[in-house]
Structures are given as C-alpha cells and as structure tokens.
Biopython code that builds the backbone (N, CA, C, O; Angstrom):
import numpy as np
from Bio.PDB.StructureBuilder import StructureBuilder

atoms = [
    (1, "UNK", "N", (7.629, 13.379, 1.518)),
    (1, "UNK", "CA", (9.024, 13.245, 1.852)),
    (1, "UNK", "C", (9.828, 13.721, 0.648)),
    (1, "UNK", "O", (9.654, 13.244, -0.473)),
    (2, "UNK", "N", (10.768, 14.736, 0.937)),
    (2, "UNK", "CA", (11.729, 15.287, -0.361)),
    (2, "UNK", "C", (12.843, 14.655, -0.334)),
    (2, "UNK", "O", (12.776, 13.844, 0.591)),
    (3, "UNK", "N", (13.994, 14.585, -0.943)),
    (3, "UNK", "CA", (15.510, 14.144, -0.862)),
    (3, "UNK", "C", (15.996, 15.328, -0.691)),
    (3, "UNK", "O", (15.632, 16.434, -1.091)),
    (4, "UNK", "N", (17.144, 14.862, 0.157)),
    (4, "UNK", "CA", (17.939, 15.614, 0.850)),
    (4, "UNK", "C", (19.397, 15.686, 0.106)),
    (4, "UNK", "O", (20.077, 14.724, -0.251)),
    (5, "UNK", "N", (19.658, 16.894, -0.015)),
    (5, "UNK", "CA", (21.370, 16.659, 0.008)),
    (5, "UNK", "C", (22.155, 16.199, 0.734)),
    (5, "UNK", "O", (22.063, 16.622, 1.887)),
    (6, "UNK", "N", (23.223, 15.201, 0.477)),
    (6, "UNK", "CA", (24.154, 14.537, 1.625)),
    (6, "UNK", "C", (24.693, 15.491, 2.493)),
    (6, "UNK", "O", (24.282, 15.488, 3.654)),
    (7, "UNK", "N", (25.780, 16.542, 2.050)),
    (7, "UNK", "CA", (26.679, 17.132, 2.294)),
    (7, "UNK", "C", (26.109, 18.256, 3.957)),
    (7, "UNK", "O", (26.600, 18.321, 5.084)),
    (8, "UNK", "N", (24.601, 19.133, 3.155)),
    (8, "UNK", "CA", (24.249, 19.856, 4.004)),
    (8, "UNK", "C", (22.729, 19.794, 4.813)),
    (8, "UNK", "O", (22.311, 20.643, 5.600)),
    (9, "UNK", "N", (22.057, 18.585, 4.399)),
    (9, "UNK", "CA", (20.996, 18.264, 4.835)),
    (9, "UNK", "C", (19.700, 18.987, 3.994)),
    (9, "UNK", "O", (18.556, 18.605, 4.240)),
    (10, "UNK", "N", (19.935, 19.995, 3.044)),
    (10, "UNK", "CA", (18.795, 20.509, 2.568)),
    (10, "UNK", "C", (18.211, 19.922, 1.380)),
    (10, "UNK", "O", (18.675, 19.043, 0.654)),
    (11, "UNK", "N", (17.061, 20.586, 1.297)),
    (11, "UNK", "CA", (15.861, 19.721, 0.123)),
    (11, "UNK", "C", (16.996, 20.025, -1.198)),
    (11, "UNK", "O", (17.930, 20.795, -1.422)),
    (12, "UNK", "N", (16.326, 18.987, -1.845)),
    (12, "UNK", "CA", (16.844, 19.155, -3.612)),
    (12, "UNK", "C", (15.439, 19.412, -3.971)),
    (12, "UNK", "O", (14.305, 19.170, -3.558)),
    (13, "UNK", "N", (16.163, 20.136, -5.123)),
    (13, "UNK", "CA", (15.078, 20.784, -6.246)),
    (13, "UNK", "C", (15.108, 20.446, -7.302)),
    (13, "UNK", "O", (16.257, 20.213, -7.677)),
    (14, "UNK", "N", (14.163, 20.249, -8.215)),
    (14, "UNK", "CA", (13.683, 19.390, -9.090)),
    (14, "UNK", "C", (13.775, 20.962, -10.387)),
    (14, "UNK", "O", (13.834, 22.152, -10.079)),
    (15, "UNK", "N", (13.752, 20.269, -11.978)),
    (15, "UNK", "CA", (14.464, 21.792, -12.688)),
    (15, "UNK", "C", (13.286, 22.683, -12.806)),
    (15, "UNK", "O", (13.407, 23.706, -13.480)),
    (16, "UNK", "N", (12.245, 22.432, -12.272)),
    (16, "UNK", "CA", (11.065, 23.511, -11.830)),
    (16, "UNK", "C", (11.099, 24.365, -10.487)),
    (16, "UNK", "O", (10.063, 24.857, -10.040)),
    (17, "UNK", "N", (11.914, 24.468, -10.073)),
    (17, "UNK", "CA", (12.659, 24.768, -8.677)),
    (17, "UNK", "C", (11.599, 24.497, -7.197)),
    (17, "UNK", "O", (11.493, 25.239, -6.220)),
    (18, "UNK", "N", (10.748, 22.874, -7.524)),
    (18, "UNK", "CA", (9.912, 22.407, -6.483)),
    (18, "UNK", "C", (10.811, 21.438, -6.043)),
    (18, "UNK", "O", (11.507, 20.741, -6.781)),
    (19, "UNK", "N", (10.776, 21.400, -4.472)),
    (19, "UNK", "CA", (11.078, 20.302, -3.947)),
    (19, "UNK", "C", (11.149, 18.736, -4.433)),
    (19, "UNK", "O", (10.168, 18.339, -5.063)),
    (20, "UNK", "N", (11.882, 18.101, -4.273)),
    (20, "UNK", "CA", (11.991, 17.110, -5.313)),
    (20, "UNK", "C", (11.727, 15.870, -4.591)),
    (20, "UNK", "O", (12.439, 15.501, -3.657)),
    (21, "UNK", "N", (10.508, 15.090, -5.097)),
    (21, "UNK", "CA", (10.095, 14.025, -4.033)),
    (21, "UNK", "C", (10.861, 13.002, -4.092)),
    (21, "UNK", "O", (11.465, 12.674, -5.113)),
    (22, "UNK", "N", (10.928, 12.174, -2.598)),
    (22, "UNK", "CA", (11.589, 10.954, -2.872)),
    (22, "UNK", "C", (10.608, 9.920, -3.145)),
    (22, "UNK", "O", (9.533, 9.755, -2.568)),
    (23, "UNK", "N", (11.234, 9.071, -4.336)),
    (23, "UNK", "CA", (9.972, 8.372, -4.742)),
    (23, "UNK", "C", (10.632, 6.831, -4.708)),
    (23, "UNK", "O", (10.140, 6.013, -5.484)),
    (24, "UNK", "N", (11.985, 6.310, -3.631)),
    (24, "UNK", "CA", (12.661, 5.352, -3.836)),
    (24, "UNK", "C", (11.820, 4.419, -2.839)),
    (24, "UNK", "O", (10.931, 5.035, -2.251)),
    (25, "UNK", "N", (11.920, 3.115, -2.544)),
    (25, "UNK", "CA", (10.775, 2.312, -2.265)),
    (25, "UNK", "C", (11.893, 1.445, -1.355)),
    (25, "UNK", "O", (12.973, 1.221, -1.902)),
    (26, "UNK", "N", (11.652, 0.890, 0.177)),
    (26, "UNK", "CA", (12.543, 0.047, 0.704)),
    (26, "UNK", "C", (12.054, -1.336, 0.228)),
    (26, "UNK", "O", (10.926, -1.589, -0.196)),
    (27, "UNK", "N", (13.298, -2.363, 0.395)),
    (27, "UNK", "CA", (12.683, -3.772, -0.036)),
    (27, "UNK", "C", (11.986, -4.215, 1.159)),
    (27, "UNK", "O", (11.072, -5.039, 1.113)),
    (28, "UNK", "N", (12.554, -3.493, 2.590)),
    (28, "UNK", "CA", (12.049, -4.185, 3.976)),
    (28, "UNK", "C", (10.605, -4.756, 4.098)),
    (28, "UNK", "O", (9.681, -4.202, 3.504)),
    (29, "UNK", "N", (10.418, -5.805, 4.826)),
    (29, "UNK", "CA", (8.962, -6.260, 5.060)),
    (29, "UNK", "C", (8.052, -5.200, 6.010)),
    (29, "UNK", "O", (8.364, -4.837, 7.144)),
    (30, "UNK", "N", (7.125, -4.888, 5.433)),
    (30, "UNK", "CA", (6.333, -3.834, 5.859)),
    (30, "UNK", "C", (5.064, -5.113, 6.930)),
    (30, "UNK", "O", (4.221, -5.860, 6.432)),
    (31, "UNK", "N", (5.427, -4.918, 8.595)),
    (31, "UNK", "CA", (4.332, -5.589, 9.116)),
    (31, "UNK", "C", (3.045, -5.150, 9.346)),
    (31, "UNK", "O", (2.994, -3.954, 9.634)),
    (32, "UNK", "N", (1.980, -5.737, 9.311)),
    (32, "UNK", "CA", (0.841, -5.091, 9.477)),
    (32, "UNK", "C", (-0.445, -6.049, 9.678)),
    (32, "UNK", "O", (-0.561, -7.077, 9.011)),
    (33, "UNK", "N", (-1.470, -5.625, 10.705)),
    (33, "UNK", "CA", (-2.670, -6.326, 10.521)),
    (33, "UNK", "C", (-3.804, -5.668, 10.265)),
    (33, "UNK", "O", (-4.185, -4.573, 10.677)),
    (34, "UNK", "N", (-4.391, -6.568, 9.426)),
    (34, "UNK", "CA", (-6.134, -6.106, 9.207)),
    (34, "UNK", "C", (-6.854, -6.899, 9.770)),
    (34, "UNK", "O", (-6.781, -8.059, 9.366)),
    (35, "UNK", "N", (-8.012, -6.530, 11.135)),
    (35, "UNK", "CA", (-8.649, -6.877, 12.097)),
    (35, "UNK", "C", (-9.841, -7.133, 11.380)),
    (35, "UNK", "O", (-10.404, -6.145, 10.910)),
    (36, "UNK", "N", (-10.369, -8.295, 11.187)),
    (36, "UNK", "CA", (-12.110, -8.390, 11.161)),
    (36, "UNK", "C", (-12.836, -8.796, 11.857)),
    (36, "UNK", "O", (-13.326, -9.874, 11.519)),
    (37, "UNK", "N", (-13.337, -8.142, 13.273)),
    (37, "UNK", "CA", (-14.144, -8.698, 14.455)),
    (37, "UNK", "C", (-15.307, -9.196, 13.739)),
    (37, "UNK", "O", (-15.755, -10.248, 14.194)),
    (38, "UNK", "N", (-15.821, -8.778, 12.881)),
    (38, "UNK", "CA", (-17.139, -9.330, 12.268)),
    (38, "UNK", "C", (-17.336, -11.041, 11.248)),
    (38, "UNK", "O", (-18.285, -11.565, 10.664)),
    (39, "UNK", "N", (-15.906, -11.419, 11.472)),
    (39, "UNK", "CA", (-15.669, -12.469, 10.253)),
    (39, "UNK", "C", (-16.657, -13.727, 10.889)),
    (39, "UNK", "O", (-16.773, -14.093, 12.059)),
    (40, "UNK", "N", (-17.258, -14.190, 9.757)),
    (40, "UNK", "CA", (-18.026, -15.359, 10.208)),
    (40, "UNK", "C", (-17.545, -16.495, 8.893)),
    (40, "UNK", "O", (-18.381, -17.355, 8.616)),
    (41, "UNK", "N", (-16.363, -16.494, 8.186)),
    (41, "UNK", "CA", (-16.193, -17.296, 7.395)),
    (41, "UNK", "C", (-16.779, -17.249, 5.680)),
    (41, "UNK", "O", (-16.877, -18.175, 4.875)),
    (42, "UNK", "N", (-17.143, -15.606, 5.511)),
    (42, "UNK", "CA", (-17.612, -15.312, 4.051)),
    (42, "UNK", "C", (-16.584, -15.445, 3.217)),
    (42, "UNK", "O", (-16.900, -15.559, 2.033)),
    (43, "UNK", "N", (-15.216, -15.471, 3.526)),
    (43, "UNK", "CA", (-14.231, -15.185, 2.662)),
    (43, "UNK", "C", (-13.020, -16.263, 3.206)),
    (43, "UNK", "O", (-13.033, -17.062, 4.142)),
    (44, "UNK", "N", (-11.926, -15.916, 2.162)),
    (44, "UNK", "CA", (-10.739, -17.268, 2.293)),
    (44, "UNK", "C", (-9.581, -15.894, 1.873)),
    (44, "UNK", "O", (-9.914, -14.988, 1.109)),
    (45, "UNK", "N", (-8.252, -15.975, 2.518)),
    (45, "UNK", "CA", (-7.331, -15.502, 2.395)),
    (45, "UNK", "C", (-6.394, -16.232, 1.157)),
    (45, "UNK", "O", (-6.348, -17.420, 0.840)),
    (46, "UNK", "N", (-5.773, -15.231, 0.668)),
    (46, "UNK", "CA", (-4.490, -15.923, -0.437)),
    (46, "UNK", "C", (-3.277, -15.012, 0.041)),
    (46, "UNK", "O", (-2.887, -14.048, -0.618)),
    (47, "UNK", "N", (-2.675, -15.438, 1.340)),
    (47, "UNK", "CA", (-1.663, -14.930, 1.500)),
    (47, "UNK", "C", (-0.558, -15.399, 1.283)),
    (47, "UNK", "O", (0.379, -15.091, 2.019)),
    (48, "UNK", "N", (-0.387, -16.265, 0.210)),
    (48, "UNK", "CA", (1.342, -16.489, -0.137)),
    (48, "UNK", "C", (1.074, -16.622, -1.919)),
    (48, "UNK", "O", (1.340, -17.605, -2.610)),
    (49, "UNK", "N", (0.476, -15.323, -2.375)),
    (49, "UNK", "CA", (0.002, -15.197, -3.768)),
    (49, "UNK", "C", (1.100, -14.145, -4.443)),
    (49, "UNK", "O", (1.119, -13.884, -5.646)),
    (50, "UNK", "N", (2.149, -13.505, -3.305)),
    (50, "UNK", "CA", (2.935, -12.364, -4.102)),
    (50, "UNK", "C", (2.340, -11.389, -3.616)),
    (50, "UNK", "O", (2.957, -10.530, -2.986)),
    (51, "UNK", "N", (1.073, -11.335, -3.809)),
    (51, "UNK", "CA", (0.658, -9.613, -3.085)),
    (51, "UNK", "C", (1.302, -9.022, -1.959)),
    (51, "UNK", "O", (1.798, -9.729, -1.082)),
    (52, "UNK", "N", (1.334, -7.622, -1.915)),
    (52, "UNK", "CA", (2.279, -7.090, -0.905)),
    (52, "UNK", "C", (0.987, -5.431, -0.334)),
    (52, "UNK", "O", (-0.147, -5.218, -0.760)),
    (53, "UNK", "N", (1.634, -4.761, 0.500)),
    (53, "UNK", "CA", (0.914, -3.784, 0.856)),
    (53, "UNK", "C", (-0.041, -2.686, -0.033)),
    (53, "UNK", "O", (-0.913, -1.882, 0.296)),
    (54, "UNK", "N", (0.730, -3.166, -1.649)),
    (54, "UNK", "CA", (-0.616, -1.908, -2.760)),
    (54, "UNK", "C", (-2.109, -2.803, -2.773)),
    (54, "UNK", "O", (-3.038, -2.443, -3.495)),
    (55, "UNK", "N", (-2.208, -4.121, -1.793)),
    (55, "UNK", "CA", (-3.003, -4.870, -2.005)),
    (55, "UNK", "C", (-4.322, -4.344, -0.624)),
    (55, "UNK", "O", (-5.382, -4.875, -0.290)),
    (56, "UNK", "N", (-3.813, -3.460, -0.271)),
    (56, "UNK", "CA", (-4.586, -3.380, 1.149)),
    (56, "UNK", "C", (-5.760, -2.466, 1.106)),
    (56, "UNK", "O", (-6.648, -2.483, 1.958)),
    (57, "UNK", "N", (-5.722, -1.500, -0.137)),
    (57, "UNK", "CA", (-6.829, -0.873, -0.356)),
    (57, "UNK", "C", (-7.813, -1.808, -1.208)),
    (57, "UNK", "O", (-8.858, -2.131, -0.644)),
    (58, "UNK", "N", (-7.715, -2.010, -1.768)),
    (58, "UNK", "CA", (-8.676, -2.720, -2.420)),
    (58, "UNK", "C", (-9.403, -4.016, -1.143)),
    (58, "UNK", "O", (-10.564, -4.405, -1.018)),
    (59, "UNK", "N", (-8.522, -4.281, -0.599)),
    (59, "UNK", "CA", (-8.717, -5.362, 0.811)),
    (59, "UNK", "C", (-9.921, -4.962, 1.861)),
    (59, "UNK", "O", (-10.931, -5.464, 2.355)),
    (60, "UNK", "N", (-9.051, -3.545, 1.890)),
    (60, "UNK", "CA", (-10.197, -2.748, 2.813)),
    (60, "UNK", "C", (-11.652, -2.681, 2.249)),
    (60, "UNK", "O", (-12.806, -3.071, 2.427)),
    (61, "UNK", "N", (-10.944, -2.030, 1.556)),
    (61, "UNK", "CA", (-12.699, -1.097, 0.621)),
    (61, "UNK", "C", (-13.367, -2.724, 0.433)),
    (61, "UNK", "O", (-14.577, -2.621, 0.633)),
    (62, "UNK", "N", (-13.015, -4.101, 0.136)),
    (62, "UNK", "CA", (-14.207, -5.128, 0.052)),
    (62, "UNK", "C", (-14.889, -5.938, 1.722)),
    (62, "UNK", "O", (-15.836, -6.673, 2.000)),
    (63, "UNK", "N", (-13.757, -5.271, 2.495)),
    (63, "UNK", "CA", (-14.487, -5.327, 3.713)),
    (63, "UNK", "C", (-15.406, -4.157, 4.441)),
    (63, "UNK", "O", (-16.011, -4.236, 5.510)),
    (64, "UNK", "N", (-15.347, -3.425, 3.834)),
    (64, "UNK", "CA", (-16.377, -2.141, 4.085)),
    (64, "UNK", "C", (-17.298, -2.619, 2.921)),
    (64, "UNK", "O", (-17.793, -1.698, 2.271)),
    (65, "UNK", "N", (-17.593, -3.778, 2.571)),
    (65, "UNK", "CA", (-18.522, -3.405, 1.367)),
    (65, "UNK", "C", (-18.726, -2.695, 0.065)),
    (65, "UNK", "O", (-19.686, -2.525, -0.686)),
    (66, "UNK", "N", (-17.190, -2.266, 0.080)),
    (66, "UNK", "CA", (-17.532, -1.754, -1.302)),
    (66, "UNK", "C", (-16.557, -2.072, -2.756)),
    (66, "UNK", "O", (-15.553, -2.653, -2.342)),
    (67, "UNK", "N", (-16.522, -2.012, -3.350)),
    (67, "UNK", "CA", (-16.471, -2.724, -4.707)),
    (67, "UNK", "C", (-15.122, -1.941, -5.459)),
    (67, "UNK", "O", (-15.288, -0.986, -6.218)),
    (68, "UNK", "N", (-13.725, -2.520, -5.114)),
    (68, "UNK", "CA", (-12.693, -1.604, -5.154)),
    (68, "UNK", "C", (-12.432, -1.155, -7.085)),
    (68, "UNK", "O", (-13.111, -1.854, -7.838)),
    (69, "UNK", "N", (-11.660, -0.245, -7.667)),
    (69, "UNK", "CA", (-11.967, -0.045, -8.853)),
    (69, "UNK", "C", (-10.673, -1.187, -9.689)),
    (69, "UNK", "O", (-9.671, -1.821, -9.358)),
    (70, "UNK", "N", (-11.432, -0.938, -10.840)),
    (70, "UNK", "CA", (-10.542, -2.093, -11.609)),
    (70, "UNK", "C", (-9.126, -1.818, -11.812)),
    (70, "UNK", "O", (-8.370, -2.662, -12.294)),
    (71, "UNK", "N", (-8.643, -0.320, -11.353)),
    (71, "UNK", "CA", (-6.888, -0.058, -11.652)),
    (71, "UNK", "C", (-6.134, -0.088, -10.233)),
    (71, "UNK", "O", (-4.957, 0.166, -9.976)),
    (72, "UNK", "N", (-7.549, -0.613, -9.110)),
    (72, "UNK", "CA", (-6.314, -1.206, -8.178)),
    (72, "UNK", "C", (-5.948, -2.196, -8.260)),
    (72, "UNK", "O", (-6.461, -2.803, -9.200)),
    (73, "UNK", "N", (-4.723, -3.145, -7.286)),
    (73, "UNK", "CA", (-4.338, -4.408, -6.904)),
    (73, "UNK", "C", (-5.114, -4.858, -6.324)),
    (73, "UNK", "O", (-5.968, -4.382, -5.577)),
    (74, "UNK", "N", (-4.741, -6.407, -6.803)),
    (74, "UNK", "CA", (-5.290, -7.493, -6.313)),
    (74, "UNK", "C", (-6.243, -7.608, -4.503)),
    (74, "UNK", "O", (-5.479, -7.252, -3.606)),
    (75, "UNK", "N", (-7.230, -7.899, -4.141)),
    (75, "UNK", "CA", (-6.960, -8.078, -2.287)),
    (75, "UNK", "C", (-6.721, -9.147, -1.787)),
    (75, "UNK", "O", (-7.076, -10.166, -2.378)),
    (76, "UNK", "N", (-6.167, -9.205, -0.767)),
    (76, "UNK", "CA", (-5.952, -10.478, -0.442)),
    (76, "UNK", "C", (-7.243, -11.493, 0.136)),
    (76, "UNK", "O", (-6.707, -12.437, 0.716)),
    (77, "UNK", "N", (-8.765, -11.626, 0.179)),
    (77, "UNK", "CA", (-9.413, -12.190, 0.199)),
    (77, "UNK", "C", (-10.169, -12.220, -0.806)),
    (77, "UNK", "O", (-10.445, -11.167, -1.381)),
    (78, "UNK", "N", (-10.736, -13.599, -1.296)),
    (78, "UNK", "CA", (-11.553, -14.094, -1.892)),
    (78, "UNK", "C", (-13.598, -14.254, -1.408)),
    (78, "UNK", "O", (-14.053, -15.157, -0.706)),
    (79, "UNK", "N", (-14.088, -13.578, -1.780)),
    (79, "UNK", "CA", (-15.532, -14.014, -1.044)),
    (79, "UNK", "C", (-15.803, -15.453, -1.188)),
    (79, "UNK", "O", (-15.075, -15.983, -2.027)),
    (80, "UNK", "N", (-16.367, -15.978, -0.800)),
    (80, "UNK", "CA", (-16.888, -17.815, -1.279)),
    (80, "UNK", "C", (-18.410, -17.450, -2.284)),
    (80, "UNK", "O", (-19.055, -18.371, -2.784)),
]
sb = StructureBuilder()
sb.init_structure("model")
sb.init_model(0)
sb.init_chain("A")
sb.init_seg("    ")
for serial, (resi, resn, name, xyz) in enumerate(atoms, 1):
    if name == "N":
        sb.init_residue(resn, " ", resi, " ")
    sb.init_atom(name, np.array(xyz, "f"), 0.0, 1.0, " ", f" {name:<3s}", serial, name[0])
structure = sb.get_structure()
C-alpha cells in the first residue's frame, strides 16, 4: 500500500523517486480466530496479557509444531 496525494489521488514518491509506502498503523481492533480442531488441552491461553496481532505468527508456527525464532512476539499460548 503507497500514500496517496490528497488533492489528486496519485502515489507519493519517496526522494529516490519509489513509491512511498504507507507505513501508518490503525488503533482499530483487528478481529480474528485461530481454529484448533486438534486441541486436547496441551496448552493454556494468555489472552488479556497485552499481546495483539504481531503475536499470531509465532502462535501459529507453535501450533504447527514448530519452534518460532527468538526476534518474534510473544504467542498467545503456553504449552503445560
């Protein structure tokens, strides 16, 4: 997604004359679910810890089994 000029709708350019990304962030609540048909009670949720949606990869990748890296966020489950 680039920013737009108000006036005429076109991209802004950045002083390398590339499209200039928008990198502004809404405060809105982003809804969403992560489904685990397989859950048999290995893990415990911490959902009122602050974490927000940069938390969902690391979330994923430990429900696929795999071992998310140490410069992501937090996930929102705990294994027991």
């Amino acid at each position: 997604m680039y920013e737009s000029v108000a006036k005429d709708g076109s991209v802004k350019m950045d002083e390398n004359g590339e499209p200039k990304a928008k990198t502004s962030h809404s405060l809105n609540p982003v809804p969403g679910i992560i489904y685990d048909p397989e859950y048999k009670g290995e893990y415990e949720l911490e959902l009122n810890s602050g974490l927000g949606i940069s938390s969902w990869a690391s979330t994923l990748m430990q429900l696929m089994g795999l071992v998310p890296p140490t410069d992501y966020d937090k996930s929102i489950i705990n294994f027991k």
